[in-house]
N, C-alpha and C positions, 0 to 999 in steps of 0.2 A: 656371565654369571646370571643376567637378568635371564635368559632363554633357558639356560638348564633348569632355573628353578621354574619359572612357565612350568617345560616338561615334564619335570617330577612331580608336580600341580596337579598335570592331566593325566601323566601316569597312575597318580595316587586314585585318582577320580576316577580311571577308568576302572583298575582294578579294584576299587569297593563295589562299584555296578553290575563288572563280572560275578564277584561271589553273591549277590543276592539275588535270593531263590527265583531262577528264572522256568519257567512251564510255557515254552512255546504252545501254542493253537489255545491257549486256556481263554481267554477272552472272546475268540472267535467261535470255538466249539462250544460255548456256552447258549451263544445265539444257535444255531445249528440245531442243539441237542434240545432246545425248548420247544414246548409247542403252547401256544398261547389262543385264547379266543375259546377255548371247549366250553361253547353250551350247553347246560343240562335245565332241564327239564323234568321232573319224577313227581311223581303219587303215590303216598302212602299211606298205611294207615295211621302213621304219626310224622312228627316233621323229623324226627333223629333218625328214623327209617328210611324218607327221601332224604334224607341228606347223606346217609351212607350209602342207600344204592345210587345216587346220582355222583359220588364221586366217584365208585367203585365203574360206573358205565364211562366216566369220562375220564378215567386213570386207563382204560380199555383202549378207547377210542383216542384215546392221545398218542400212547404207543403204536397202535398201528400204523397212526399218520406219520410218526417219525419215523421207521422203519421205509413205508411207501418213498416216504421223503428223499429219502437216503441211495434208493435201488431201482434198479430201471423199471419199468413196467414188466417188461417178460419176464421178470423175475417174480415178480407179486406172488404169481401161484406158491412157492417155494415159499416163504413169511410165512411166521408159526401162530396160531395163535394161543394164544398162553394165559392160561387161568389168573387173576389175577396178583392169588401167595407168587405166583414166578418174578410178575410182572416187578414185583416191590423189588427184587433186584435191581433193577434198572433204572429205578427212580431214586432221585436225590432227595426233592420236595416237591411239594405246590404251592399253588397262591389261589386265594378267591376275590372276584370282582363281580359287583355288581347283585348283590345275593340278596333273596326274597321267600320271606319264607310266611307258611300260611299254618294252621292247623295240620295241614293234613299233603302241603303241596312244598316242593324245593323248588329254585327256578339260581342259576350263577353262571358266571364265565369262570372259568378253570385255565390256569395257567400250569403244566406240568413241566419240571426240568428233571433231567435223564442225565447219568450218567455215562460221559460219553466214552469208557474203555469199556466197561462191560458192555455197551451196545455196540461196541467194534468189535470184540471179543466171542458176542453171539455171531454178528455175521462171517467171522473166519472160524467159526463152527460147523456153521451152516454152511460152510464156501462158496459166498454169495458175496460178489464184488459190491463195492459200495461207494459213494461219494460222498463228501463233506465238505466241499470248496465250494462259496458262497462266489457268485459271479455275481460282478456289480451290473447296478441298474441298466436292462436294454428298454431302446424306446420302440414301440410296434406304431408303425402306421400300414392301415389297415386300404388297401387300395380296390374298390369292389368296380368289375365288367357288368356294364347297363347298359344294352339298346347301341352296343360297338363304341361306349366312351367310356373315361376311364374317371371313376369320382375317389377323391380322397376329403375333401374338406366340404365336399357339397351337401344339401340338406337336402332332399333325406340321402344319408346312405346308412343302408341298413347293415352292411359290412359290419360300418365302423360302431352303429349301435348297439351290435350283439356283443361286440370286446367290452362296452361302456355295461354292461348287462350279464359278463362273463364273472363268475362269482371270483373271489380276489384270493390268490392263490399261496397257500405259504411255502412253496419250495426254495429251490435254491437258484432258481433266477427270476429277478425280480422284475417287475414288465412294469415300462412307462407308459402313459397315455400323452400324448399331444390336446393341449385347448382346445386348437381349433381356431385362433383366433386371427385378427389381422398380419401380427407378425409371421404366422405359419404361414398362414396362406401364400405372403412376399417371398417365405423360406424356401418352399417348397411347393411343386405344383404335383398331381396326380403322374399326370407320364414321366417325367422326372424321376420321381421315387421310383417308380416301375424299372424307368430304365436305369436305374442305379446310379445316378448321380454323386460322386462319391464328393462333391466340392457340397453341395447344397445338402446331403446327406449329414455331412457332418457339422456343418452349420447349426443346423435347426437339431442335431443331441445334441450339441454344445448349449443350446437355448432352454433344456431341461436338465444338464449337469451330468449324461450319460457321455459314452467313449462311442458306443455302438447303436447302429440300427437292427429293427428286421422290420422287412418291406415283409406286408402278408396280402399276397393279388388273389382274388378269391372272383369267381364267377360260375354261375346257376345254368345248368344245361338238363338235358334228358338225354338216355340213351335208346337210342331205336327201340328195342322191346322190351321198354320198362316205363310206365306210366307216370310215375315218381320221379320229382327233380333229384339233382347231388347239386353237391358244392365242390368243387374242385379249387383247392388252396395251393400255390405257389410259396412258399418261403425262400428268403436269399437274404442273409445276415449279412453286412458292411460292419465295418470296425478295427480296431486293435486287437479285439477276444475273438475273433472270429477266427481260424483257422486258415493262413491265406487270402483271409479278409471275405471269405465265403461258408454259408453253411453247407456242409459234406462236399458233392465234389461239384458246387458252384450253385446250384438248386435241390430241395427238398420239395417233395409234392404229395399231398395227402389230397383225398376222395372220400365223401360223405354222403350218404346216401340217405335222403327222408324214410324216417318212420313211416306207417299207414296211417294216414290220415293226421302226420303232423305240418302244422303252418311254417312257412317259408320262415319268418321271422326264430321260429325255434330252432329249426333246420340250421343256420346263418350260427343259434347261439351254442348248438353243440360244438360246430364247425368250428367257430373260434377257440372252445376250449380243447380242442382235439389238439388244435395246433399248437395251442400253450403249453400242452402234454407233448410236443412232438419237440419244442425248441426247449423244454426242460431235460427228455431225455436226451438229445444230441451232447449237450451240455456235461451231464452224468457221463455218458460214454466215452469225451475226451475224459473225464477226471477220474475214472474208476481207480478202488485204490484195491489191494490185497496187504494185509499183515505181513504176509512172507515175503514181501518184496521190499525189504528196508535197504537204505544207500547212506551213503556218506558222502559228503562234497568240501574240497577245502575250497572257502570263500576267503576272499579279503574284502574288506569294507574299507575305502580311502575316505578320511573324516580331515577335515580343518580345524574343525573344535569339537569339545566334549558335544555340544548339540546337535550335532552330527552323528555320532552314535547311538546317543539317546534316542533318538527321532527312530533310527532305523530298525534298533532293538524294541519299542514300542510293537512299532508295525509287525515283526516277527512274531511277537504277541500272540497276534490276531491271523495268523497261517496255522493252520491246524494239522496241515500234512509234515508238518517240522517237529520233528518229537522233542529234539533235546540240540544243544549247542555246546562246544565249549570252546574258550576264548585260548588260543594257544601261542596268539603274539597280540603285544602292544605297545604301541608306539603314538607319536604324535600326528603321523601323517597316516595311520591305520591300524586296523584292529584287523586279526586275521582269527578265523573259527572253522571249526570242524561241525560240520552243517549236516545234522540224522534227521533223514526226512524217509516217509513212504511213497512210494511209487518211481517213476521216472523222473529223471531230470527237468525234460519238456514237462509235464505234470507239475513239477515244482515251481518249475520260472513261469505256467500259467497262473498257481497261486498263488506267487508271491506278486504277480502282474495286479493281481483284484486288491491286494493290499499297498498298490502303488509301492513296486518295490519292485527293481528291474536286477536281471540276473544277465551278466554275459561273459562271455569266455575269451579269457586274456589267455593267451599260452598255457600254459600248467594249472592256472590258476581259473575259479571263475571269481566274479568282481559284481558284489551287489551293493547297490544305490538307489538313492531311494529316484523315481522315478520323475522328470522334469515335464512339468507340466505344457501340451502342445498350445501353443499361440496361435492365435482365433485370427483368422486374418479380416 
């Protein structure tokens, strides 16, 4: 008797949780569709004047960044730019921080949030694939070729200066910086990282709360008949998000060529943001999404207690490729759902991976949990 009534307990429990208003990705796509930090700056000839055209330039300039955000670079060209009466579609609200105002001058940070179906909406107008899965924090160590040695944590290396000097970027992978300190240093040594040390690699992102590395090996050459240095970058991702624990098919390798008459040190700081743009789009191109490519997946969720499904329905939350759910058995030992997501499968269990939320395939069934945290040796 004690055990049924339990059951009926957590049946009753579970099924109130089912019926309230559940909106997969809405917490997730929330961060995604914002863009935050828009400084403006305007003159006018009154301050209600700069205060209008300085949000009207940074409700401009907001969208575009979301938009860029979203879509690989070779796509840029194709992004519309749109008068700003359009733009008010797409916007939800804003926020201001930081605002100064003078007679005649505006000066704020602008915070704008978008609404993120009509901006999905534009781009399967446009038929312009798009991404919206936020990849957790990767850590970059920056490894720069001097004089036939290899520096990561040496002073100077201007490598690793140009990433400390690379402007902070708001996409959808987030890039750690290493201290630099005592600990590193024992963590990890320059050839090491090069040579992909997958034991001490993941030591030292466990010592910043990341899963993944990228090793960025970078070294300054000339070619026979060209007077001008390049920077020649290696990248190779380690981790669990990495595709076979490699980026593309084991290394990625970008070539930078100095402006006329620009100094190495600048040279170094394009270099690095090249590369920030090269492991953001990688990133985009596993997750491309299309509208018209909507799925269904039956999942079971095996739970002990109501905190068990709470927890994992949270995190579903926060995946944004999961359009909608519904709960079609419940029980005490599980919860089974009919799981509408965009894209592929593999696409799916990569983002529900960034929301620690592991997806895998039981016979007929696939089987999501939330994801056990690996132990630091």
């Amino acid at each position: 008797m004690h055990e049924m009534t339990r059951f009926a307990v957590v049946a009753v429990a579970l099924a109130a949780w089912a019926a309230w208003p559940f909106a997969p990705g809405t917490a997730f796509a929330s961060g995604v569709f914002d863009v935050t930090g828009v400084a403006v700056d305007v003159t006018a000839e009154t301050a209600a004047q700069a205060r209008e055209r300085a949000i009207a330039e940074g409700e401009r300039a907001a969208f575009r960044r979301l938009l860029e955000r979203l879509t690989l670079r070779s796509d840029h060209s194709r992004l519309p730019e749109l008068p700003r009466a359009d733009i008010g579609i797409f916007l939800q609200d804003f926020s201001v921080a930081d605002e100064k105002t003078s007679p005649v001058r505006y000066l704020a940070k602008l915070t704008f949030r978008f609404k993120a179906e009509e901006v999905r909406r534009l781009f399967d107008r446009l038929g312009v694939p798009f991404a919206e899965t936020m990849s957790k924090p990767i850590l970059v160590l920056p490894v720069y070729q001097s004089a036939g040695a290899l520096l990561l944590w040496d002073d100077p290396n201007p490598w690793r200066s140009a990433w400390t000097r690379t402007a902070a970027r708001d996409g959808l992978v987030p890039l750690v910086f290493a201290a630099g300190d005592l600990q590193d240093v024992a963590a990890i040594g320059a050839e090491q990282a090069a040579a992909g040390d997958e034991a001490r690699l993941a030591a030292i992102a466990g010592r910043y709360a990341t899963t993944d590395t990228v090793v960025a090996s970078a070294a300054v050459g000339y070619h026979p008949q060209r007077p001008t240095p390049h920077v020649r970058v290696a990248i190779l991702r380690h981790g669990a998000g990495a595709p076979g624990g490699r980026t593309t098919d084991g290394r990625a390798e970008i070539e930078v060529a100095a402006l006329s008459g620009e100094s190495l040190d600048r040279l170094l700081q394009r270099a690095a943001g090249e590369t920030a743009r090269l492991i953001e789009d990688y990133w985009k191109r596993e997750n491309l999404l299309s509208l018209t490519r909507g799925s269904v997946a039956a999942v079971s969720v095996p739970i002990a207690k109501l905190a068990d499904w709470l927890a994992v329905r949270k995190k579903l939350g926060e995946v944004s490729v999961v359009r909608r759910t519904e709960v079609i058995l419940m029980s005490k030992a599980e919860v089974r759902l009919a799981l509408h997501f965009i894209g592929e499968v593999d696409q799916l269990a990569l983002a529900l991976g960034q929301a620690d939320l592991q997806l895998q395939r039981e016979g007929d069934l696939w089987v999501l949990s939330l994801a056990r945290p690996e132990r630091k040796s």
